[in-house]
OpenMM code with the backbone's topology and positions (N, CA, C; nanometers):
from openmm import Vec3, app, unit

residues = "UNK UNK UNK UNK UNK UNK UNK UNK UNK UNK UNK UNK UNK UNK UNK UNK UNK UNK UNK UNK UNK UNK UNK UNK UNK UNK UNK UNK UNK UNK UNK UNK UNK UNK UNK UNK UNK UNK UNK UNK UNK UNK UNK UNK UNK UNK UNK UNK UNK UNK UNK UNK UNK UNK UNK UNK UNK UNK UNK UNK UNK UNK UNK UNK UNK UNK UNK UNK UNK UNK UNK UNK UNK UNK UNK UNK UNK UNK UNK UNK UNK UNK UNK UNK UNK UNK UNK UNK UNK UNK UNK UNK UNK UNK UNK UNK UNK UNK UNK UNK UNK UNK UNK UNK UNK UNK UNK UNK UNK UNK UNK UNK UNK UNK UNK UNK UNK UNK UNK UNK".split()
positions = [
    Vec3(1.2265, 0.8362, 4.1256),
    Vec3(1.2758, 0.8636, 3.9941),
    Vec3(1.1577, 0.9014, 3.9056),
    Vec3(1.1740, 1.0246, 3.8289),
    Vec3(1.0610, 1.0827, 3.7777),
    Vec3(1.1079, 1.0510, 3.5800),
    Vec3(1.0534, 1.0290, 3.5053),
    Vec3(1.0290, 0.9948, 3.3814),
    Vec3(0.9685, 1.1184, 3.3273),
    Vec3(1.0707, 1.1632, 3.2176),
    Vec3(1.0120, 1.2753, 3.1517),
    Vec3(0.9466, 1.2336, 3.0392),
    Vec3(0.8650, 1.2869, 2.9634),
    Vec3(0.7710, 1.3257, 2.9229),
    Vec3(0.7868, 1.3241, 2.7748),
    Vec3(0.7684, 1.2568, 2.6702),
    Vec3(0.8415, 1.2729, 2.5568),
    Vec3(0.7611, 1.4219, 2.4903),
    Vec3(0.7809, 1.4966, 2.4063),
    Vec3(0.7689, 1.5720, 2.3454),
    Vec3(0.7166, 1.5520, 2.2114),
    Vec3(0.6142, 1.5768, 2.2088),
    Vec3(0.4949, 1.5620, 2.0230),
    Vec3(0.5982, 1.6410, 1.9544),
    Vec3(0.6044, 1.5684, 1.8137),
    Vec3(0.6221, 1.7306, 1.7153),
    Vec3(0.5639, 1.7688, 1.6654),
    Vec3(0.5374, 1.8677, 1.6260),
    Vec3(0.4217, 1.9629, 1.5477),
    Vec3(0.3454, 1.8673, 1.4356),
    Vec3(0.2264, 1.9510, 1.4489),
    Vec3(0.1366, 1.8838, 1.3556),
    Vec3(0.1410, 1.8885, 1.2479),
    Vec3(0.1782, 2.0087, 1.1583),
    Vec3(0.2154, 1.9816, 1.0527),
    Vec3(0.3522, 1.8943, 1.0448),
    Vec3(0.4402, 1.8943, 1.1227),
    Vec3(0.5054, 1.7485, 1.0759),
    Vec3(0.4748, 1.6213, 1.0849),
    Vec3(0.3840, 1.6083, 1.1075),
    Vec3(0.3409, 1.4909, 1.1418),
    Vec3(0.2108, 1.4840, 0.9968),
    Vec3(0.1725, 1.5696, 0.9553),
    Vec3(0.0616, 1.5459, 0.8376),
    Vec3(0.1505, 1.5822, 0.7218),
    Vec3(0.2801, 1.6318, 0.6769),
    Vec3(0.3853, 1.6249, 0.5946),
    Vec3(0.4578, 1.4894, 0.5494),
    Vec3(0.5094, 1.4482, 0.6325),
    Vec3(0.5482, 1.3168, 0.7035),
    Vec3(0.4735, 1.2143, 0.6362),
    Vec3(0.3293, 1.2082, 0.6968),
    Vec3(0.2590, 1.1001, 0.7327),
    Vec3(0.2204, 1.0836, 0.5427),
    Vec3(0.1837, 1.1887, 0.5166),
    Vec3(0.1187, 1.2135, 0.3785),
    Vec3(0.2073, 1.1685, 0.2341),
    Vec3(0.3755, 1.2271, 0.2791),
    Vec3(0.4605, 1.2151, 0.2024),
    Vec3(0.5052, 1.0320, 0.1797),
    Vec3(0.5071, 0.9774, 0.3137),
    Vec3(0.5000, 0.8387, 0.2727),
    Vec3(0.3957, 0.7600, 0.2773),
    Vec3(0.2541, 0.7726, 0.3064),
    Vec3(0.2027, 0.7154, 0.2879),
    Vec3(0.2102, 0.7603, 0.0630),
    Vec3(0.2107, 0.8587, 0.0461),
    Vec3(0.1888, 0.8510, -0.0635),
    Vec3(0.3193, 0.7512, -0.1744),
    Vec3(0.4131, 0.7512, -0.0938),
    Vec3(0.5123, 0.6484, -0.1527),
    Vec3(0.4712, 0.5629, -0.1670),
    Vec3(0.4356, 0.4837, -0.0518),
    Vec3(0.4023, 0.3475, -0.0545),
    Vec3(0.3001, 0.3036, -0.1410),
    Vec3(0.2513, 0.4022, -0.1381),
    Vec3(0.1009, 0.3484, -0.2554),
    Vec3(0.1826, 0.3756, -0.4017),
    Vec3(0.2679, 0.4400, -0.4557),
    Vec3(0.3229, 0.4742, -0.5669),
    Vec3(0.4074, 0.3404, -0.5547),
    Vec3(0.4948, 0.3017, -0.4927),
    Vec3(0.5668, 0.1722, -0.4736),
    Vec3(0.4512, 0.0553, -0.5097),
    Vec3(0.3589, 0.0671, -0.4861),
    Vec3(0.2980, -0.0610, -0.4821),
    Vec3(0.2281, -0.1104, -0.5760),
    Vec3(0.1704, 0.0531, -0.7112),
    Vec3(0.1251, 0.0613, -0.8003),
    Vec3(0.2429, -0.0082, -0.8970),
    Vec3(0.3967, 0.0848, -0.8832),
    Vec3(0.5219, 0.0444, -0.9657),
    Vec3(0.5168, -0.1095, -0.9430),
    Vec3(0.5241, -0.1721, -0.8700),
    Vec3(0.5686, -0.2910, -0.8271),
    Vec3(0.4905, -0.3881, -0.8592),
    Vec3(0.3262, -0.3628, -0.9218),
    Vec3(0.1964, -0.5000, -0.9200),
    Vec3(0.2343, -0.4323, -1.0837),
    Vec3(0.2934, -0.3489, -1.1429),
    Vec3(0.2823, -0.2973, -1.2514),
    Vec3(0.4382, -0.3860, -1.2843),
    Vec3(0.5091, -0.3809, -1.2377),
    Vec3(0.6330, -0.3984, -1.3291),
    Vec3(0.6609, -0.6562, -1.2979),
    Vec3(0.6275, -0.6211, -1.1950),
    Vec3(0.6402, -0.7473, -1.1706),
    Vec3(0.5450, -0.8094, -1.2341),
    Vec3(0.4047, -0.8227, -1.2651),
    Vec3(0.3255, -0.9020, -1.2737),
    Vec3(0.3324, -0.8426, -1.4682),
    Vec3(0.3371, -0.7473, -1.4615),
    Vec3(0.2394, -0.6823, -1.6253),
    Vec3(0.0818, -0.6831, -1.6439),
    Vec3(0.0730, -0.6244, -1.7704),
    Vec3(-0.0818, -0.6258, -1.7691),
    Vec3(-0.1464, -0.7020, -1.9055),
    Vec3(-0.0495, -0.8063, -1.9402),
    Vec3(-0.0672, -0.8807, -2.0165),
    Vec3(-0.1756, -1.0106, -2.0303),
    Vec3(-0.2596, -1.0579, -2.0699),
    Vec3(-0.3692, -1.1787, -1.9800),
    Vec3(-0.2351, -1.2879, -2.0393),
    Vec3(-0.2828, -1.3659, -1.9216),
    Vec3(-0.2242, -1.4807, -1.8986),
    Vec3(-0.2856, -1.5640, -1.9774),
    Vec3(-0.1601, -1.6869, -1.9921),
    Vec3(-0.2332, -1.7816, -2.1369),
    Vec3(-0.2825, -1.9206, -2.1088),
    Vec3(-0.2445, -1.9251, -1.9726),
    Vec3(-0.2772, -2.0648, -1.8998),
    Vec3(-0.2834, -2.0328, -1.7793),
    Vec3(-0.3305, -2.1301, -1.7103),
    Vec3(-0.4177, -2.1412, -1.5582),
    Vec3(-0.2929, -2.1259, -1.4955),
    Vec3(-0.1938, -2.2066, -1.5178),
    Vec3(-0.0665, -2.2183, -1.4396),
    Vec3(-0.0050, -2.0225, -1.3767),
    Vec3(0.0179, -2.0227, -1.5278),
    Vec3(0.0672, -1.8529, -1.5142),
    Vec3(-0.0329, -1.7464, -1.4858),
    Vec3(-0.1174, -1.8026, -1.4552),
    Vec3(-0.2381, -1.7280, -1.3887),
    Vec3(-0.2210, -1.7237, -1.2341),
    Vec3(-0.2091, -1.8755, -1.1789),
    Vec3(-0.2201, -1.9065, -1.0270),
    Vec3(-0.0890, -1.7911, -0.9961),
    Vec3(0.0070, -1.8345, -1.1005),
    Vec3(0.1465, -1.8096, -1.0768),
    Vec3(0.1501, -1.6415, -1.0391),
    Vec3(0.0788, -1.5441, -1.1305),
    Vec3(0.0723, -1.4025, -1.1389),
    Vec3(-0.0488, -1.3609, -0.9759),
    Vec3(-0.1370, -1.4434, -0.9305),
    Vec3(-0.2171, -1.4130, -0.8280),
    Vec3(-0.1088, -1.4672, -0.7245),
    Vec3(-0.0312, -1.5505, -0.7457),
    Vec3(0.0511, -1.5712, -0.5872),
    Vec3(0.1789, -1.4607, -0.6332),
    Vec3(0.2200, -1.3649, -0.7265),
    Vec3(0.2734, -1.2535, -0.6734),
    Vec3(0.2327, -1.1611, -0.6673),
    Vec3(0.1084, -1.1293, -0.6447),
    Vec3(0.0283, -1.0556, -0.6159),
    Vec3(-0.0050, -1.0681, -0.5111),
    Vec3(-0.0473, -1.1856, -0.4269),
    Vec3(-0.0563, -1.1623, -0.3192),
    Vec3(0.0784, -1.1670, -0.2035),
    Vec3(0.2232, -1.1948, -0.2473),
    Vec3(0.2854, -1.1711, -0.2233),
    Vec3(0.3633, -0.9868, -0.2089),
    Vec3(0.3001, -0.9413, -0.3148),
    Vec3(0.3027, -0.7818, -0.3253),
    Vec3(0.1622, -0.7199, -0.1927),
    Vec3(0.1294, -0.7753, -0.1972),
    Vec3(0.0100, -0.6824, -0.1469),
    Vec3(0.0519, -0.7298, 0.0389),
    Vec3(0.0466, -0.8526, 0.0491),
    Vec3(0.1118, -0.8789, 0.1883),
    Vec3(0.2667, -0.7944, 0.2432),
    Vec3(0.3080, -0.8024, 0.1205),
    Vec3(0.4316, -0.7502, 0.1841),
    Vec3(0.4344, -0.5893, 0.1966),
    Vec3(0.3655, -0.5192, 0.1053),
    Vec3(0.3130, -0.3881, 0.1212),
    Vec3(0.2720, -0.3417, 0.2412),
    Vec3(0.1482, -0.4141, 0.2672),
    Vec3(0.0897, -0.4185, 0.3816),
    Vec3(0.1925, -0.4209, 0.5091),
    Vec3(0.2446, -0.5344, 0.5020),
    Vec3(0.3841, -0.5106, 0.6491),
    Vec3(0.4428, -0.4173, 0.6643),
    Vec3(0.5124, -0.3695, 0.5412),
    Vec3(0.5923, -0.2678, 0.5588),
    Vec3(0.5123, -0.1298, 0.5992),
    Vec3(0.4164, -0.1328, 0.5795),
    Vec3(0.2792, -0.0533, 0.6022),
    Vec3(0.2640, -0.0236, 0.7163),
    Vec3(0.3093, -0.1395, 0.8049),
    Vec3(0.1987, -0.1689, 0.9514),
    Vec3(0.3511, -0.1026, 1.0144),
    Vec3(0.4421, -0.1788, 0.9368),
    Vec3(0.5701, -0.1201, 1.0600),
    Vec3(0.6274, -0.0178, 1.0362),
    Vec3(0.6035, 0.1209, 0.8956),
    Vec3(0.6780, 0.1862, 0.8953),
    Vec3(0.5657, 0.2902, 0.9885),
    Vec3(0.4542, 0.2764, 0.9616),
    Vec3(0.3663, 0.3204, 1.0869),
    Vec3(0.4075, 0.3458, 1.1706),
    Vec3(0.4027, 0.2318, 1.2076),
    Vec3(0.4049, 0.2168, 1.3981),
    Vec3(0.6320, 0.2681, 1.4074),
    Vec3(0.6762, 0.2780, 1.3242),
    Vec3(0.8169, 0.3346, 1.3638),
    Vec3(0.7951, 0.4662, 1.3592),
    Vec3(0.7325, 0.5125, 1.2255),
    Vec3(0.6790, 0.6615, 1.2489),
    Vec3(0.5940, 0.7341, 1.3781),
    Vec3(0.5154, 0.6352, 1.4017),
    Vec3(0.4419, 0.6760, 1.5109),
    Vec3(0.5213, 0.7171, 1.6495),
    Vec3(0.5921, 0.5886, 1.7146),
    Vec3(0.6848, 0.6169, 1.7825),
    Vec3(0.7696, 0.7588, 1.7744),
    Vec3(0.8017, 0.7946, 1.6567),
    Vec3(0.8936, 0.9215, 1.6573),
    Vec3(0.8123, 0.9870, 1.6766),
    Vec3(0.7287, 1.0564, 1.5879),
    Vec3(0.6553, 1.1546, 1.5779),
    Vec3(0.6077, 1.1691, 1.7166),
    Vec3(0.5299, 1.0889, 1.8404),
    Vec3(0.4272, 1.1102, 1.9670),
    Vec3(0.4469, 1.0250, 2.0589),
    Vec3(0.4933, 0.9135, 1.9953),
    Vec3(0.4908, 0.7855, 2.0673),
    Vec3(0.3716, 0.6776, 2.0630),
    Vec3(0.2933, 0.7149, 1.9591),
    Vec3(0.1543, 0.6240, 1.9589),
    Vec3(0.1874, 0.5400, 1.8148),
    Vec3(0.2581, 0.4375, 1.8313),
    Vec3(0.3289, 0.3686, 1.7295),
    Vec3(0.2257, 0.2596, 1.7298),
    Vec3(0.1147, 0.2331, 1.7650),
    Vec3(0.0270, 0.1322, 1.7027),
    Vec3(-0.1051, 0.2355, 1.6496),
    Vec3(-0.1187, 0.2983, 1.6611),
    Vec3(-0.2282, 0.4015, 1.6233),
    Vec3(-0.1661, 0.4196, 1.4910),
    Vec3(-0.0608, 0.4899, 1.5019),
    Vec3(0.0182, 0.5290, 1.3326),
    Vec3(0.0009, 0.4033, 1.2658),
    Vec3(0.0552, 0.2671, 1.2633),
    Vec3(0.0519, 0.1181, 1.2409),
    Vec3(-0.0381, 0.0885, 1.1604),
    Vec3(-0.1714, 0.1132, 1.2672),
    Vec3(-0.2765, 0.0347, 1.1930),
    Vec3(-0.3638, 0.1547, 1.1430),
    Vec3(-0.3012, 0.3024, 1.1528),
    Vec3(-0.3820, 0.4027, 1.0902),
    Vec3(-0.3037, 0.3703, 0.9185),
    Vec3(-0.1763, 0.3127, 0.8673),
    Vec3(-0.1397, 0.3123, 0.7799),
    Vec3(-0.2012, 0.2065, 0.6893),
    Vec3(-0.2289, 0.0722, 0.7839),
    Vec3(-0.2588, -0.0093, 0.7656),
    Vec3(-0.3790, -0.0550, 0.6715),
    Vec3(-0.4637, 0.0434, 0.6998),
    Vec3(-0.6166, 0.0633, 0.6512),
    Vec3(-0.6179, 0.1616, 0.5537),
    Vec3(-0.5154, 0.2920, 0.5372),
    Vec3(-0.5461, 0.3962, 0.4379),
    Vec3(-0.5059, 0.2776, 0.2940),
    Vec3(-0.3399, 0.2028, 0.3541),
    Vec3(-0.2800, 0.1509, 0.2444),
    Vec3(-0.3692, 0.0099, 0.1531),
    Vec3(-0.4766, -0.0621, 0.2682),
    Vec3(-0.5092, -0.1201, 0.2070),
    Vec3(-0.6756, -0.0998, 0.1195),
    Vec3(-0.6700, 0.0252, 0.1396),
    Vec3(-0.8246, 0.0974, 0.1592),
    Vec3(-0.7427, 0.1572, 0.0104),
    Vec3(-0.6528, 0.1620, -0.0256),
    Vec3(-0.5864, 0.2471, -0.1640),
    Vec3(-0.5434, 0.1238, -0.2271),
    Vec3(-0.5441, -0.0095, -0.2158),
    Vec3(-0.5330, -0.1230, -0.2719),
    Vec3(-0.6230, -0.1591, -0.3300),
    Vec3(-0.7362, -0.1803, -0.2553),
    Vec3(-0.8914, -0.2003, -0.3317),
    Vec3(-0.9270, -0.0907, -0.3999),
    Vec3(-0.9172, 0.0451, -0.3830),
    Vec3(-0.9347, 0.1292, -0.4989),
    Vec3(-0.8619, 0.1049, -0.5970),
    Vec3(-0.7538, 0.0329, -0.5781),
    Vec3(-0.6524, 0.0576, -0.7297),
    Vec3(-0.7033, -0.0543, -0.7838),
    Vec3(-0.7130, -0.1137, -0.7714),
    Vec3(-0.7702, -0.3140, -0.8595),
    Vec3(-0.9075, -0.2957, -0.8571),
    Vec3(-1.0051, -0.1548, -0.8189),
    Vec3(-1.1777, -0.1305, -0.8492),
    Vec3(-1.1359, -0.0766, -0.9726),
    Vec3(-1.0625, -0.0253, -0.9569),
    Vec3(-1.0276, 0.1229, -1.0226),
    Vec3(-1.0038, 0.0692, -1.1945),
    Vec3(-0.8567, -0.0136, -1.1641),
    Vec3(-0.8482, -0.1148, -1.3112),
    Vec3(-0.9473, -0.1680, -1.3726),
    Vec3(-1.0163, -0.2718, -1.2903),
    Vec3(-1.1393, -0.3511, -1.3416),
    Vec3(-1.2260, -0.2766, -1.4116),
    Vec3(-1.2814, -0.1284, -1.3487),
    Vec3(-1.3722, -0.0853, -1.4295),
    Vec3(-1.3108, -0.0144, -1.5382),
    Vec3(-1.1778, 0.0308, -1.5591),
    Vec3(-1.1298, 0.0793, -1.6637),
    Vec3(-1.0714, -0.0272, -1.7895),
    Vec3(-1.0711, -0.1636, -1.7354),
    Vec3(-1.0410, -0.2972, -1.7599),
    Vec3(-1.1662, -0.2800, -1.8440),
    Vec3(-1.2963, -0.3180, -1.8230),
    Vec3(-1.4305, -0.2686, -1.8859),
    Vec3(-1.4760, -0.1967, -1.9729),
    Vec3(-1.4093, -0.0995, -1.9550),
    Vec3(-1.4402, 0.0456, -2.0909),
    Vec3(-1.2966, -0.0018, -2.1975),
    Vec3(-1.1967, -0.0843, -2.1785),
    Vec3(-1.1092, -0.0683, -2.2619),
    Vec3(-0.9984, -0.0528, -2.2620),
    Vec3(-0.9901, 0.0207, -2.1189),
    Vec3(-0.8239, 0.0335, -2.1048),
    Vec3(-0.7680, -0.0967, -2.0029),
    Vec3(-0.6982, -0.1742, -2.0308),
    Vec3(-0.6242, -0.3110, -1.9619),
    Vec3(-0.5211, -0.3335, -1.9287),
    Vec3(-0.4471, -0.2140, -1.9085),
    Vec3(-0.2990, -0.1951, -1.8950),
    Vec3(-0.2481, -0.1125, -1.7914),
    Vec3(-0.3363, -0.1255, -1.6720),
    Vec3(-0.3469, 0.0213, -1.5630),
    Vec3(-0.2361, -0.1053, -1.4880),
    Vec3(-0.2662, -0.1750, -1.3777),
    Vec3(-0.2227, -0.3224, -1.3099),
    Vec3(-0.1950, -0.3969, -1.3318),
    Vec3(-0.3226, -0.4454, -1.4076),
    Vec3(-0.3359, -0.6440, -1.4481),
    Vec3(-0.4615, -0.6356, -1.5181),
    Vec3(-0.4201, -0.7799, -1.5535),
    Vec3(-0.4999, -0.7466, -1.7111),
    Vec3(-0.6582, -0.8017, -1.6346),
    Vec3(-0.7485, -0.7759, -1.6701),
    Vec3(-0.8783, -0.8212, -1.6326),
    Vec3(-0.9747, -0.8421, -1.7263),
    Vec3(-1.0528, -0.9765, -1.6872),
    Vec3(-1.1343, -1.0318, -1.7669),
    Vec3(-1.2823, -0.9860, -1.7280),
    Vec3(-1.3577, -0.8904, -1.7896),
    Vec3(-1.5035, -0.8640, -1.7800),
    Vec3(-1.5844, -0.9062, -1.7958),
] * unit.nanometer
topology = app.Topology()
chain = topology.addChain("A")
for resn in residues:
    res = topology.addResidue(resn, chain)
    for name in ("N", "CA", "C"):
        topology.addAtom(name, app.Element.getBySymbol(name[0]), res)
């Protein structure tokens, strides 16, 4: 019994694709540390801890959905569904730390309302 061969799809679908949601997810994730948390400073320690544990609840869960819409994409597109995975894995969290560098130093010059509010 012989096993055929799955079939790639083209490369530009696959850099259309790949580009179009990775760029969601990072727009989702900006909307989401933006609408859930605000960029208001917190007035006590409590609602402080409180705003960093949904934050890191946003950023974990980002991240998953990250790793698995990857690796489901991957699968379709070639069949290399952990390559796609953890290729998402790293752009998305590699665009996480730019976005909270990104605030802080604009947090700095004045503007405090990009994410979360930050103390300089």
């Amino acid at each position: 019994m012989q096993q055929r061969a799955r079939q790639p799809k083209p490369s530009w679908i696959a850099w259309l694709v790949c580009s179009v949601l990775l760029a969601a997810i990072i727009a989702a994730y900006i909307t989401a540390a933006r609408l859930l948390v605000g960029s208001e400073a917190p007035t006590s320690p409590l609602e402080a801890d409180h705003r960093d544990t949904i934050y890191f609840s946003i950023h974990g869960g980002v991240l998953l959905f990250a790793l698995v819409a990857g690796f489901i994409l991957g699968k379709w597109l070639n069949g290399l569904g952990v390559a796609f995975g953890l290729l998402f894995f790293v752009v998305i969290a590699t665009a996480m730390a730019v976005a909270q560098i990104a605030a802080y130093q604009a947090a700095c010059m004045g503007q405090n309302d990009i994410i979360r509010h930050w103390t300089c």
